[in-house]
PAZADREN-705006 format. One line per field, with one value per residue (C-alpha): x negated, y, z; residue number from 1. Coordinates in steps of 0.02 Angstrom, whole numbers, plus 32768, in hexadecimal, padded with zeros to 4 digits. Example, Ala and Ser with C-alpha at 12.3 -4.5 7.8 and 13.67 -1.06 7.14 Angstrom:
<recs>
u: (7D99, 7D54)
v: (7F1F, 7FCB)
w: (8186, 8165)
n: (1, 2)
</recs>
This chain:
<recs>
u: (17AF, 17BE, 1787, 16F3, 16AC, 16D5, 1685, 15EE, 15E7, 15F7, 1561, 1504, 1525, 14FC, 144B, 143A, 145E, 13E5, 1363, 135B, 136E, 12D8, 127F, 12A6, 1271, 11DA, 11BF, 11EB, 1154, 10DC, 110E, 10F4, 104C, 1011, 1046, 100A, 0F4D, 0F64, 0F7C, 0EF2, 0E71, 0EA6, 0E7C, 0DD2, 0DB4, 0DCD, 0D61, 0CD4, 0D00, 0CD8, 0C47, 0BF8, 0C26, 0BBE, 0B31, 0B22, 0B26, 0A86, 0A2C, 0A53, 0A0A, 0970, 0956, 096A, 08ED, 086B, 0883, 0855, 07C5, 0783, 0783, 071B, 06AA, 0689, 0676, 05E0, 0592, 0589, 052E, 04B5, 0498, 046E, 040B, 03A8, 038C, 0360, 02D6, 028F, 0274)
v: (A994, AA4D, AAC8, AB0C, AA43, AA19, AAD5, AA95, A9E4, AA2B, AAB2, AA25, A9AD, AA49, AA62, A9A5, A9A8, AA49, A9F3, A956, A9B1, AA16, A96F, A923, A9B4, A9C2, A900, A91C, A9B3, A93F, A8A8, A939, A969, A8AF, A88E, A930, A8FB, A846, A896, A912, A879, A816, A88E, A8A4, A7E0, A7C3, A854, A823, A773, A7C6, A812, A773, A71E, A7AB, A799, A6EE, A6ED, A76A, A6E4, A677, A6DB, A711, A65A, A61B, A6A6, A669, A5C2, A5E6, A663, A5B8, A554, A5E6, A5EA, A545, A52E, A5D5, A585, A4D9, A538, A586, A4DD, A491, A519, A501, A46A, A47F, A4F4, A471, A3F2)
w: (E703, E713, E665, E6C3, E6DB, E625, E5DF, E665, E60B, E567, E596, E5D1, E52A, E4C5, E515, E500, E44A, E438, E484, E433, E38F, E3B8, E3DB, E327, E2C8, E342, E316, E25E, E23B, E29F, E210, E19E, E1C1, E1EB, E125, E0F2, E147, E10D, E066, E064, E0C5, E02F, DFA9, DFFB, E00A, DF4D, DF1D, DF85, DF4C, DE83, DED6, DF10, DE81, DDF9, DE6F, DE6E, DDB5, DDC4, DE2E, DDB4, DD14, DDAE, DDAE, DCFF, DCBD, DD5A, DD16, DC76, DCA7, DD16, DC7F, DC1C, DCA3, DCA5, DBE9, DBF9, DC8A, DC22, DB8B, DC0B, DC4F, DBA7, DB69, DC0E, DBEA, DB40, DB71, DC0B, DB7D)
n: (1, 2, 3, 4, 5, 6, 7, 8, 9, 10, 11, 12, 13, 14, 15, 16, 17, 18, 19, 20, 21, 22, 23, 24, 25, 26, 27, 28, 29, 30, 31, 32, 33, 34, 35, 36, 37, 38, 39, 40, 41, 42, 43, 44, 45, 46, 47, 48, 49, 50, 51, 52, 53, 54, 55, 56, 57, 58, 59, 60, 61, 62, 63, 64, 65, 66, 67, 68, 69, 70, 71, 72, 73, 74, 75, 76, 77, 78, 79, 80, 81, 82, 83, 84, 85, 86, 87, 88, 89)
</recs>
């Protein structure tokens, strides 16, 4: 092999090398940013996961308090009832 074929296969190794380095740091930033998203999705899941969970313990409270306010209601519309009555006798 002549110096001008070896220089040519050396050119040609060293474009090879440069490219597929390129393509490892190009496939290393996309990992990057996948992980960063995956990080920042993440963050967002467990804070609307918090969210969900104070709200539900609203509709619980919403609920409770209804279920007591039922039960007063009923125990007024019982005294109307009997004082009704009271006055139909």
């Amino acid at each position: 092999m002549t110096d001008e074929e070896l220089k040519a296969i050396a050119v040609s190794n060293a474009r090879s090398i440069q490219a597929l380095t390129d393509s490892v740091r190009e496939f290393r930033e996309g990992v990057e940013k996948s992980r960063q998203e995956y990080l920042q999705d993440r963050a967002q899941l467990y804070s609307l996961m918090t969210d969900l969970t104070q709200n539900q313990s609203r509709i619980y409270r919403v609920l409770e308090n209804m279920d007591r306010r039922q039960g007063e209601i009923v125990e007024v519309l019982k005294l109307v009832a009997q004082r009704q009555n009271e006055k139909n006798q």
